[in-house]
TORKOL-4160 file (C-alpha; in steps of 0.2 Angstrom, whole numbers, padded with zeros to 4 digits, m for minus):
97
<pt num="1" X="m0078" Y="m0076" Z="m0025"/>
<pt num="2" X="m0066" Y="m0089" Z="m0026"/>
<pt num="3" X="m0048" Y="m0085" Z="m0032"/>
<pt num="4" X="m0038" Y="m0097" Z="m0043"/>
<pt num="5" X="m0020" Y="m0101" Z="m0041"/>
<pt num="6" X="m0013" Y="m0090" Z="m0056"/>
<pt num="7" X="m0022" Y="m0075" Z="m0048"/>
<pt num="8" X="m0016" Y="m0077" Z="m0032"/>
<pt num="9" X="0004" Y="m0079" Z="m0038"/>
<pt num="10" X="0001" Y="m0066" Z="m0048"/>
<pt num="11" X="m0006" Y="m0055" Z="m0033"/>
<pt num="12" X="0010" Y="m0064" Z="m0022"/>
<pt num="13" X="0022" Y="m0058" Z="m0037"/>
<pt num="14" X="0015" Y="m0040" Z="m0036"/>
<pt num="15" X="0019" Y="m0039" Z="m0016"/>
<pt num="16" X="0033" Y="m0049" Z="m0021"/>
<pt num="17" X="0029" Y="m0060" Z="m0006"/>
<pt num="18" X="0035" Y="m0078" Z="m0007"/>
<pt num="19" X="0024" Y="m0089" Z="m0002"/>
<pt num="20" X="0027" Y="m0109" Z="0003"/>
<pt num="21" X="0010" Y="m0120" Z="m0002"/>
<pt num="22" X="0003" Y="m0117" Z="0017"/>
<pt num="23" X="0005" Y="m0099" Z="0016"/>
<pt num="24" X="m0005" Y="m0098" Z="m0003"/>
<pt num="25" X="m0018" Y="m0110" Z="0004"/>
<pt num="26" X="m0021" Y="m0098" Z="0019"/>
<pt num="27" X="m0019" Y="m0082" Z="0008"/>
<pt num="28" X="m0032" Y="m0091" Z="m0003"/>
<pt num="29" X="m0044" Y="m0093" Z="0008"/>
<pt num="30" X="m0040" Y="m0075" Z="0019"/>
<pt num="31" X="m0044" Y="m0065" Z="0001"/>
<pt num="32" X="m0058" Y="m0076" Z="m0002"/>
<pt num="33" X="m0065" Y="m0070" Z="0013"/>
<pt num="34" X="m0060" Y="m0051" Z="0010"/>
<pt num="35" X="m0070" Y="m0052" Z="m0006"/>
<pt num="36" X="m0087" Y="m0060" Z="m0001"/>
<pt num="37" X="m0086" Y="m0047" Z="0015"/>
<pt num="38" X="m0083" Y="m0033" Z="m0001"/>
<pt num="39" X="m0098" Y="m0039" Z="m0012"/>
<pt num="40" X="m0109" Y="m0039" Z="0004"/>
<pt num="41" X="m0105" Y="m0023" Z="0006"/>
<pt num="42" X="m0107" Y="m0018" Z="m0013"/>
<pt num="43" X="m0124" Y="m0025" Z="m0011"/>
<pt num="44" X="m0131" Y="m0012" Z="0002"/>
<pt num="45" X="m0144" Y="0001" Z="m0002"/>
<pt num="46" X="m0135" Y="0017" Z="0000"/>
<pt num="47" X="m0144" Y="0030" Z="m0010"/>
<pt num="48" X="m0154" Y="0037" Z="0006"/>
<pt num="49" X="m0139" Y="0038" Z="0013"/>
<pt num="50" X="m0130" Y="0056" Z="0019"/>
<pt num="51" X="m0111" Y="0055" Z="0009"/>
<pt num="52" X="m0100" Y="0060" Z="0025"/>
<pt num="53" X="m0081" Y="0064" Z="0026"/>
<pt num="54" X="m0080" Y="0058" Z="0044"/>
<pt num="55" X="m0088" Y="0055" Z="0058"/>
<pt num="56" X="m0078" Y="0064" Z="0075"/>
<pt num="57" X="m0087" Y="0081" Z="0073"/>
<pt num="58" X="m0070" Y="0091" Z="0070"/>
<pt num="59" X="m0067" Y="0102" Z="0060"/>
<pt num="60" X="m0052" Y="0112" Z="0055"/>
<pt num="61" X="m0041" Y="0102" Z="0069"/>
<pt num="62" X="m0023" Y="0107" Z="0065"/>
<pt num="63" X="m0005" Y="0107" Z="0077"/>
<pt num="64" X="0005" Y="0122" Z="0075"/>
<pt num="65" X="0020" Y="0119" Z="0065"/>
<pt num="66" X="0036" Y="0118" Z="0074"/>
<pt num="67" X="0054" Y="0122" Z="0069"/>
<pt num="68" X="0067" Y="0108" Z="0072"/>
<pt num="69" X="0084" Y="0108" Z="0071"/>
<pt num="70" X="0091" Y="0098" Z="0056"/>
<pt num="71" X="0108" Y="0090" Z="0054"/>
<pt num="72" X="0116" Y="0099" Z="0039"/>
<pt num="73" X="0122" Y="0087" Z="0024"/>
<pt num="74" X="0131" Y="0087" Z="0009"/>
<pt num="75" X="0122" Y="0078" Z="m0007"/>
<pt num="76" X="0137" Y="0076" Z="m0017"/>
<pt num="77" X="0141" Y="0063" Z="0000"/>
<pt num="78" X="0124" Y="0058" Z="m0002"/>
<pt num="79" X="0125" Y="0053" Z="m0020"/>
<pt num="80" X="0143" Y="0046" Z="m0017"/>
<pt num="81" X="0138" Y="0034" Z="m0005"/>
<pt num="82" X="0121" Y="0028" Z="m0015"/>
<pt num="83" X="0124" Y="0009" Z="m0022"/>
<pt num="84" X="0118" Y="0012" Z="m0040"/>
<pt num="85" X="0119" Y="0026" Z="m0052"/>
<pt num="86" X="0115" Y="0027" Z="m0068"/>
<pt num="87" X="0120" Y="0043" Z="m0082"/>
<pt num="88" X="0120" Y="0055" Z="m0067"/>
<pt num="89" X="0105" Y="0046" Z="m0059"/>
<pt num="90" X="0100" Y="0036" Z="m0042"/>
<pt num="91" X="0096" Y="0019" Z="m0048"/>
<pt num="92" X="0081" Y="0010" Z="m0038"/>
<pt num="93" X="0074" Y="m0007" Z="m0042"/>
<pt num="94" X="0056" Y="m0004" Z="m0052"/>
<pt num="95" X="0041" Y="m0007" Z="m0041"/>
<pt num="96" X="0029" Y="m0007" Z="m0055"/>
<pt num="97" X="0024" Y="m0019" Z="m0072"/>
């Protein structure tokens, strides 16, 4: 499934990953790849097949939970020393559209 070059700076802009013209011609041709590999797979006759979570055999496979000692810390220092506040708030740059 070939990409066009709109869809592909737009996917860049939404990693925000900047890209020189080698870079999009490879990333072009790397998700090209990635999507004729996905419609194989879309293609497969699964119906017969058993839906399974995983594979290992284990079940129920936990740690125990440790206690650790933590450093204790004041927010008002925290919030103090955060760049950008805004009407009592931490300000972060918007990762979404």
């Amino acid at each position: 499934m070939p990409i066009d070059k709109k869809t592909l700076k737009h996917i860049a802009a939404l990693g925000r990953l900047g890209l020189r013209e080698p870079e999009e011609a490879k990333l072009e041709r790397d998700l090209a790849e990635i999507l004729a590999y996905v419609e194989k797979l879309q293609a497969l006759e699964t119906g017969n097949v058993e839906p399974t979570a995983q594979v290992g055999g284990l079940e129920n496979v936990w740690r125990e939970d440790e206690r650790v000692a933590v450093v204790p810390h004041d927010p008002k220092l925290l919030k103090e020393a955060f760049p950008k506040k805004k009407d009592g708030f931490l300000e972060v740059e918007a990762i979404f559209e």
